[in-house]
N, C-alpha and C positions, 0 to 999 in steps of 0.2 A: 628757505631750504631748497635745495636743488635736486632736482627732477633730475638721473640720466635716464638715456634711451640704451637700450643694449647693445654693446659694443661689437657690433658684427659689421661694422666697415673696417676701414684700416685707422680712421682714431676715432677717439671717446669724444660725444660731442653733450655737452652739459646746458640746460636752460634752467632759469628762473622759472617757478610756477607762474606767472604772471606774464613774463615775455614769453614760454609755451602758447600761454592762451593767447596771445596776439599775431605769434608768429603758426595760429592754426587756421587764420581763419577759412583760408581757401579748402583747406583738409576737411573742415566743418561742412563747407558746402557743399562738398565733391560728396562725402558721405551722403548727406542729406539728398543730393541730385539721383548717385545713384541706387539708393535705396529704397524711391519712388518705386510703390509699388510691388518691391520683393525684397525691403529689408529683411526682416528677419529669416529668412531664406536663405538669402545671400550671408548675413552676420554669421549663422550657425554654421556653415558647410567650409569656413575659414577654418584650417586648420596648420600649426607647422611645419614646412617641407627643409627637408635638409640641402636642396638646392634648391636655388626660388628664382635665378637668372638662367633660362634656358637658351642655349647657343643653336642653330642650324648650321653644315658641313663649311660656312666659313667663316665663320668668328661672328657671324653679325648676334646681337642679340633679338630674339623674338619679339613682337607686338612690347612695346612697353612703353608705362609714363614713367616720369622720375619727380620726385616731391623735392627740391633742391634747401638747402642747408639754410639758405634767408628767407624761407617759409613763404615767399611773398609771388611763387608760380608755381604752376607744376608744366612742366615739359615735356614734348615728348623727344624722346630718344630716338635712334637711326633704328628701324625695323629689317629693312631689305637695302641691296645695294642701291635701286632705284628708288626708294622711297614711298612706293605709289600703293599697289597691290599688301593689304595686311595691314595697311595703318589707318586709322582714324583720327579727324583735325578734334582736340580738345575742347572746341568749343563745343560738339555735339556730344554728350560721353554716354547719350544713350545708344552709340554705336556699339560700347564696350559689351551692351547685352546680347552677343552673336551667336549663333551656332552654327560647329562642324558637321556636315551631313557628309559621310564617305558612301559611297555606294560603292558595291563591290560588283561588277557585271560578270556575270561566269563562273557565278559564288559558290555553287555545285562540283567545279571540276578540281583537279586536283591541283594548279598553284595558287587555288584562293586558298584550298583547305591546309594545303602544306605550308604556305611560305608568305600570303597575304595577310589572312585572320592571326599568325602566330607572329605578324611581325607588328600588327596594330595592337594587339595584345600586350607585347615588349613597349615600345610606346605608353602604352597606358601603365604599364609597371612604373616606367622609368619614368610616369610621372611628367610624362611628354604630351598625354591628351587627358589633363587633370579633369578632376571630379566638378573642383570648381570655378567659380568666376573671376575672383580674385585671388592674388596671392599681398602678403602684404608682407614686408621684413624691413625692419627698421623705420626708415622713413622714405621708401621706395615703394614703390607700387608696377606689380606688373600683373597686366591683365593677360588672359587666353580663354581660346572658343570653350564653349562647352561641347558637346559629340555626341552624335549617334551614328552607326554603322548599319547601315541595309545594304542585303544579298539579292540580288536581280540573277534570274536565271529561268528557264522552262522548266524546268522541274519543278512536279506541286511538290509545296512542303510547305510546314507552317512555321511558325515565330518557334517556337517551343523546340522544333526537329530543326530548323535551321542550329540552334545552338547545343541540341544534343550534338552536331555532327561537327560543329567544330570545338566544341569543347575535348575530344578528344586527341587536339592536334595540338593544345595550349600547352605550354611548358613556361614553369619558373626559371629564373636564371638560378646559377650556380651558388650563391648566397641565402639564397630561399629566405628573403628577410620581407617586412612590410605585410607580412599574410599575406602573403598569396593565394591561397583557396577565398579569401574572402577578396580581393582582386580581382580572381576570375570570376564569379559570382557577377559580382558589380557589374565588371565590363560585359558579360555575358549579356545582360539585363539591359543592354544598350543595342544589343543587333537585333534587328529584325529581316523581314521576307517577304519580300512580292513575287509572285509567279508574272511572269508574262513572253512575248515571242520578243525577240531581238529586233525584228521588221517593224515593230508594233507603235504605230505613235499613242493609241488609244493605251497600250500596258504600260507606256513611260510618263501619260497623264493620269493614271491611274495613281503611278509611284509617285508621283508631283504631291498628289493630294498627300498621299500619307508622309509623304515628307513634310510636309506645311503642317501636318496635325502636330508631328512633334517640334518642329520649329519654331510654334505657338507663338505666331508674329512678328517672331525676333528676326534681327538682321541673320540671313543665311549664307554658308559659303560654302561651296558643294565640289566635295572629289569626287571624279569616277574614274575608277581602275576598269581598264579592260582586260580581264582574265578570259579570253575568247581567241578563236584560230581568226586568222586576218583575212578572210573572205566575209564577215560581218562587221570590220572593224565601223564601215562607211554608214552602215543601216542604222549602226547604235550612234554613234554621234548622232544623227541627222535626230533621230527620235528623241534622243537627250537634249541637244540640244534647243531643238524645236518647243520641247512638251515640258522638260524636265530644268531647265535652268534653272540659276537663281534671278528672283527681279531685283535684289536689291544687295547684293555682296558677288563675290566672284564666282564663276565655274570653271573649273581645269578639268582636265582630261588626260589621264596616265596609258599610252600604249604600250603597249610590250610587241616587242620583235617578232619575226622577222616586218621590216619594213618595206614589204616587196621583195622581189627574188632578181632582179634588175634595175639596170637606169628606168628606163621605161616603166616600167609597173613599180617602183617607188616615186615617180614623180605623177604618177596617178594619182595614186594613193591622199599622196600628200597635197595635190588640187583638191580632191574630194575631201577631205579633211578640212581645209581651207574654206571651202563655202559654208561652212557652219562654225567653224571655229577662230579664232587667230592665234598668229604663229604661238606668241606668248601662253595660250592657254593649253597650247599640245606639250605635252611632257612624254617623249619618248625615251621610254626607260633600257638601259644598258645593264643589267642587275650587277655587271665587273665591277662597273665603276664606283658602285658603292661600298667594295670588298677593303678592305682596312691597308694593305697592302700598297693598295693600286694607289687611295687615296694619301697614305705617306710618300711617294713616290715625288712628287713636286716640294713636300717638305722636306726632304732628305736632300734633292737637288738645291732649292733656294734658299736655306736656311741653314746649309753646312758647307765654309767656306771651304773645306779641305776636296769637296765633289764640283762645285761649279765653274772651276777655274779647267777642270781637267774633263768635261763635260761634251767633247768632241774631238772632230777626225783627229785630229793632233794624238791623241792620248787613249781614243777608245778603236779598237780594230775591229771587233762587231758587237751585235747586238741581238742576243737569242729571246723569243716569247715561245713559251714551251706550253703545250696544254695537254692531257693524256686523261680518257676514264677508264676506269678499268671493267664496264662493262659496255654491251652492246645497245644495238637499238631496241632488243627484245623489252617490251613493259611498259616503257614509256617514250621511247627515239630519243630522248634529252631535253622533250620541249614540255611544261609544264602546262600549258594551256591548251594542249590538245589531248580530246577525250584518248586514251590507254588503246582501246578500240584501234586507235586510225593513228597511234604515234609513228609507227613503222611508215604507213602511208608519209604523213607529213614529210619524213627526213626524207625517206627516197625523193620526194619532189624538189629538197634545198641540198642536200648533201653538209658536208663536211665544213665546206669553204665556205656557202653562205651562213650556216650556220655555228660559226666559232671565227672565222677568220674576219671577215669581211665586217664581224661587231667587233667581238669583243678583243679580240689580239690586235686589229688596228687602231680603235679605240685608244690601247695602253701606249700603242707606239706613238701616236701623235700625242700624250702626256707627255710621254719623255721625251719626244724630241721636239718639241715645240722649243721657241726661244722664252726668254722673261717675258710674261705677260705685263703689263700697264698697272694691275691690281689685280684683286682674288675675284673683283665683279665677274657675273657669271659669264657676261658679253665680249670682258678683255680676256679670259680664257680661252672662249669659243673662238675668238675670232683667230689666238694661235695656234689650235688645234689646225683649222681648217686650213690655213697659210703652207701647216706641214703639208697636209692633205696635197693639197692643191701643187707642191711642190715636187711629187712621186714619181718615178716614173710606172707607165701602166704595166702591168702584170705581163711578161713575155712566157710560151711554153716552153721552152727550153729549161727556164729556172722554176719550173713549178714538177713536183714528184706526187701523184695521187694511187693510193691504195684502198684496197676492199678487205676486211678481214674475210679467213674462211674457218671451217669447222678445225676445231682442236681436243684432243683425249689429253688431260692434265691430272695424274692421282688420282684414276681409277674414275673422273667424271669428263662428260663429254659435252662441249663449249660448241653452239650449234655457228653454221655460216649464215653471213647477211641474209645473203639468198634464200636463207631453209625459212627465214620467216613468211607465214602465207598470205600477208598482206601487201609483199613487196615481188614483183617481177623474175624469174629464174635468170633473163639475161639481162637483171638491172646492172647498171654502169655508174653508177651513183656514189662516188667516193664514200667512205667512212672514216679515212686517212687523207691530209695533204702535207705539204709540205713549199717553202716557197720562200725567193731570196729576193727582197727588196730594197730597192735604194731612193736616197733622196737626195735629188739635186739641187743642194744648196750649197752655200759657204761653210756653214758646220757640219755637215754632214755628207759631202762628198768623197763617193767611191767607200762609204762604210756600208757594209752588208747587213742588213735586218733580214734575219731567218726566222722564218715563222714555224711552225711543228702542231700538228694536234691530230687528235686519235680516238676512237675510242674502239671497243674492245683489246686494250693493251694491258701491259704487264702491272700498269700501278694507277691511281687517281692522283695526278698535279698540275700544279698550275704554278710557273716560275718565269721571272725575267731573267737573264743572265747578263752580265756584262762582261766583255771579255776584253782589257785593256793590252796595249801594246807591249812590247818585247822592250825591256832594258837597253837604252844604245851602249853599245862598248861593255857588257854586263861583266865587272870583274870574277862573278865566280860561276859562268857558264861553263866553265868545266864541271862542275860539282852536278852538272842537269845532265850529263852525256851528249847524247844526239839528238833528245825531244827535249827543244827550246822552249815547248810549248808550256811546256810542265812550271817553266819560270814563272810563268805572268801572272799577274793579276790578274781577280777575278771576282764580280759582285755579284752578290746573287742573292734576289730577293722571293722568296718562297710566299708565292698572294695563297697558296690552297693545298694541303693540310696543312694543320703545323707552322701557324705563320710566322716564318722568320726572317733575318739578315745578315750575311756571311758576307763577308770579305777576307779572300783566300791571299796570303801574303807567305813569301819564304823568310823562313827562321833557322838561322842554327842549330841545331841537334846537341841537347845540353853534353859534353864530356872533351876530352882531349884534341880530339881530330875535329878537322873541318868538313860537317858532314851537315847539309840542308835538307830540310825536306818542308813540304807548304803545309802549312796550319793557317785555319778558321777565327777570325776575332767573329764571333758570332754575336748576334739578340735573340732569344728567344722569347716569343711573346710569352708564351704560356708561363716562363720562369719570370721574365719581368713585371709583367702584368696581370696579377693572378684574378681580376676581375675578367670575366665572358665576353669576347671581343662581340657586337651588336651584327647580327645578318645583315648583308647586304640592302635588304628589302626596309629593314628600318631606318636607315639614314635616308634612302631615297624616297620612303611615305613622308616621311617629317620634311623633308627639302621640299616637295611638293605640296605639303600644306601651307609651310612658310613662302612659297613663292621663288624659291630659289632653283635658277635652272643652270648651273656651274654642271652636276654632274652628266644634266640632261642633252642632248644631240638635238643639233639647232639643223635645220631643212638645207639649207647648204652646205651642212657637215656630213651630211646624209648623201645629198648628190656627189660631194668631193668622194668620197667613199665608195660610194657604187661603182663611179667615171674609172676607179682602180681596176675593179673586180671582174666587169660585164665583157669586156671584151676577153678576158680568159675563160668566162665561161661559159660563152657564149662558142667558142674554137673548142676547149674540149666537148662540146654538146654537139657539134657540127661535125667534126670527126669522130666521134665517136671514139673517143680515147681509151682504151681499154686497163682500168688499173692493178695497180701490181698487190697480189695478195699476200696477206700474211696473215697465220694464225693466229687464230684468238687466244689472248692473252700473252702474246711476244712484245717486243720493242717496236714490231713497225716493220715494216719493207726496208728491203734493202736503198733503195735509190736515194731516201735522203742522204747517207754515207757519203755517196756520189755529186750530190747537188753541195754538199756542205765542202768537200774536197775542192771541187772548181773552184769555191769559191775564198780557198786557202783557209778554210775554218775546220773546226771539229767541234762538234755535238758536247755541251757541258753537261748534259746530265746522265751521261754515259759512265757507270760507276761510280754514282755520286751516293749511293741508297746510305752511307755512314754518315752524310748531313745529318 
């Protein structure tokens, strides 16, 4: 009589009772090996998951062995592009018994409570930082850590109050499937809390111990997110470092921005980093680039023959990244890890440009304009990022426009200026608004304009690429446009923030008698397409940093190429004292970019676009 196994590959694979038992014997053992000890532990907490092959942001698959069809190995499979960090050699498989220890530093302040604990949460929904040790389907086997979450911060507070206070930041997604009240519960029951000072090597050997109580021997591999202002960044590594590693699995280190406010004091930074850590374990987080958007951005180019052929100067005339909040610095300045208190402080100290420009809008720019990487490894990216980098010219004042919003009465309510805030200067100079026309001197990309735009207290919250491709030669029905040729052209336009979509603006006939054009939309819209919850930012980039993959992360020379743009423009407005051009709060902006976009034979795409 024949045995099947359930047909959840792509065929039905059938044994003899008897060739089963021959062709199990390694399967026998491997139970037997890793059951030493916490069988039945381990047997009971098996349960079925509707995915059981967990992917990180490049196709690789997660930690995994594979049990192969002639029963007579088990192998393991590709984990990471490099192979090293996250795998275990099969001969020891009591490596498989690990634990994830996340430490959250700064676990008090409000991007652990907003956007850290709710993205590790998601995660554990999704089934990404499972309950258990093994997962088993069919005749596959993939193993992952198990997890506990500790919040390091000054603030006393106990295990209990640590999770009353982020329990009220958790949210289910959109399905509300799996229980989730019992979800959070569980995961809740996984965070705990150590008080201690930042400087403190004694408070991060203290943490050591209680980490080791719940890591109860097992191989350890330890995140720390630094939710913290970057004047401690150096204190906590060294402490962590020093006190808190693991001895025997890996330790990474997650920073958050700003990376220095200059060349100079980023390549501090990044010395000081360096003596405690190597490059590989610094994960300097970009939170853009984990935005769903940004990250289709190279699939839409290298995966759609109809874009990569027409993917320069030849076919594209410029290149707009547009960013806009629609509130000011009042409450929080836009930076999450700086206490509410001193967010005003903080922005006046970076402004506008180091803070939106100099990440994340050049960030996008060197995706898209990078050449074909070698592969999706995280190193053959990096290294075309920085190529574009490196390729730029530096920032001149002429093609840079900076503004400060001021006080505005809009419906009977009054919208206060930069300046009325009482933590910031009355003769601060500190943009709120820039604007800026960049080029890169290459082969593909010569004499095309990248305009940059971002704001905040402006009229709307976005965040878009635009593409604006060339004019028709010899266009037979340029009559039908009048006198704005402009009106003809193509036009891509990828909406990273609200509302994420993709529009390609094309002229079409006007259905009836006459020959009358006008441009229409082939659109996607996520939300119609895709009625599943697109995943935060913050949760592709926690999971790519457990997994070891640093594709989305900023490597120390992509950081310098970036700076080498920025420092000498702001180093001339700071020296001159440049005085920016105002505009009310809640309008489109200053006049000047109008101006800077004009020179440069372009116009503003998002200028009456609100029926996107």
């Amino acid at each position: 009589m024949a045995a099947h196994l359930s047909p959840c590959s792509s065929s039905s694979t059938s044994f003899t009772a008897s060739s089963f038992k021959n062709k199990t014997t390694h399967f026998a053992k491997f139970i037997t090996l890793l059951g030493e000890g916490h069988s039945s532990r381990w047997v009971s907490q098996i349960r079925p998951r509707n995915q059981f092959q967990l992917k990180s942001s490049n196709g690789h698959p997660l930690n995994a062995l594979s049990f192969h069809g002639d029963g007579n190995s088990i192998d393991q499979e590709q984990s990471e592009p490099h192979g090293k960090e996250g795998s275990f050699p099969v001969s020891d498989l009591k490596n498989v018994d690990s634990k994830l220890s996340i430490t959250v530093v700064g676990a008090s302040g409000d991007l652990a409570k907003k956007k850290i604990f709710p993205a590790l949460f998601a995660l554990y929904y999704e089934d990404c930082l499972p309950e258990v040790l093994a997962l088993i389907s069919c005749i596959k086997f993939y193993f992952v850590m198990d997890f506990i979450v500790f919040g390091f911060a000054r603030t006393k507070m106990t295990d209990e109050e640590l999770r009353n206070m982020i329990s009220r930041t958790l949210t289910c997604r959109i399905d509300k499937r799996a229980n989730c009240e019992d979800k959070m519960d569980h995961f809740l029951k996984r965070c705990f809390y150590h008080s201690g000072l930042y400087s403190s090597e004694e408070n991060f050997a203290e943490l050591d111990i209680k980490l080791k109580e719940r890591e109860a021997g097992r191989k350890s591999n330890r995140l720390f997110y630094l939710s913290i202002p970057p004047n401690i960044f150096v204190d906590v590594v060294r402490c962590a470092s020093l006190r808190a590693s693991s001895e025997n699995g890996w330790t990474r280190v997650i920073v958050e921005k700003p990376f220095g406010r200059d060349s100079e004091s980023s390549a501090e930074l990044t010395r000081c980093l360096k003596q405690y850590l190597a490059e590989d374990q610094i994960f300097r987080i970009d939170h853009y680039l984990g935005k769903e958007l940004v990250e289709n951005l190279s699939v839409l180019r290298f995966s759609n023959l109809v874009f990569e052929p027409v993917w320069s100067r030849n076919y594209i005339k410029n290149v707009q990244l547009i960013f806009s909040e629609d509130f000011g610095t009042e409450g929080r300045g836009g930076h999450l890890n700086v206490c509410p208190m001193h967010a005003s402080r903080y922005f006046d100290k970076y402004g506008i440009i180091r803070d939106i420009m100099q990440n994340h809008l050049l960030q996008i720019l060197a995706l898209f304009a990078m050449e074909t990487p070698v592969s999706l490894d995280a190193e053959d990216i990096r290294n075309e990022k920085v190529k574009v980098l490196r390729s730029m010219r530096p920032l001149q004042l002429e093609d840079v426009v900076v503004g400060q919003y001021k006080g505005h009465s809009k419906g009977g309510k009054s919208f206060p200026a930069y300046i009325d805030d009482p933590t910031v200067p009355n003769d601060s100079l500190t943009p709120t608004f820039a604007a800026a026309a960049l080029f890169i001197d290459n082969a593909r990309w010569d004499g095309v304009p990248f305009l940059m735009k971002a704001g905040k207290a402006l009229h709307t919250k976005l965040a878009e690429i635009r593409v604006q491709f060339r004019h028709v030669p010899g266009n037979l029905y340029k009559r039908n446009f009048g006198t704005d040729i402009d009106k003809a052209t193509n036009e891509l336009v990828l909406r990273v923030q609200p509302d994420e979509a993709i529009f390609l603006k094309i002229n079409n006939k006007v259905p009836g008698l006459g020959m009358r054009l006008d441009r229409s939309d082939l659109n996607l819209l996520y939300s119609a397409r895709y009625p599943r919850e697109i995943p935060d930012a913050y949760e592709r980039l926690l999971l790519d940093a457990i997994e070891g993959e640093r594709r989305l992360f900023i490597r120390s020379d992509e950081l310098d190429a970036a700076w080498s743009l920025f420092t000498p423009l702001l180093n001339e407005l700071e020296q001159r004292k440049i005085v920016p051009e105002l505009y009310p709060y809640g309008s489109r902006g200053p006049v000047g970019p109008h101006y800077l976009a004009a020179k440069h034979n372009v116009r503003w795409g998002d200028l009456g676009d609100e029926e996107l």
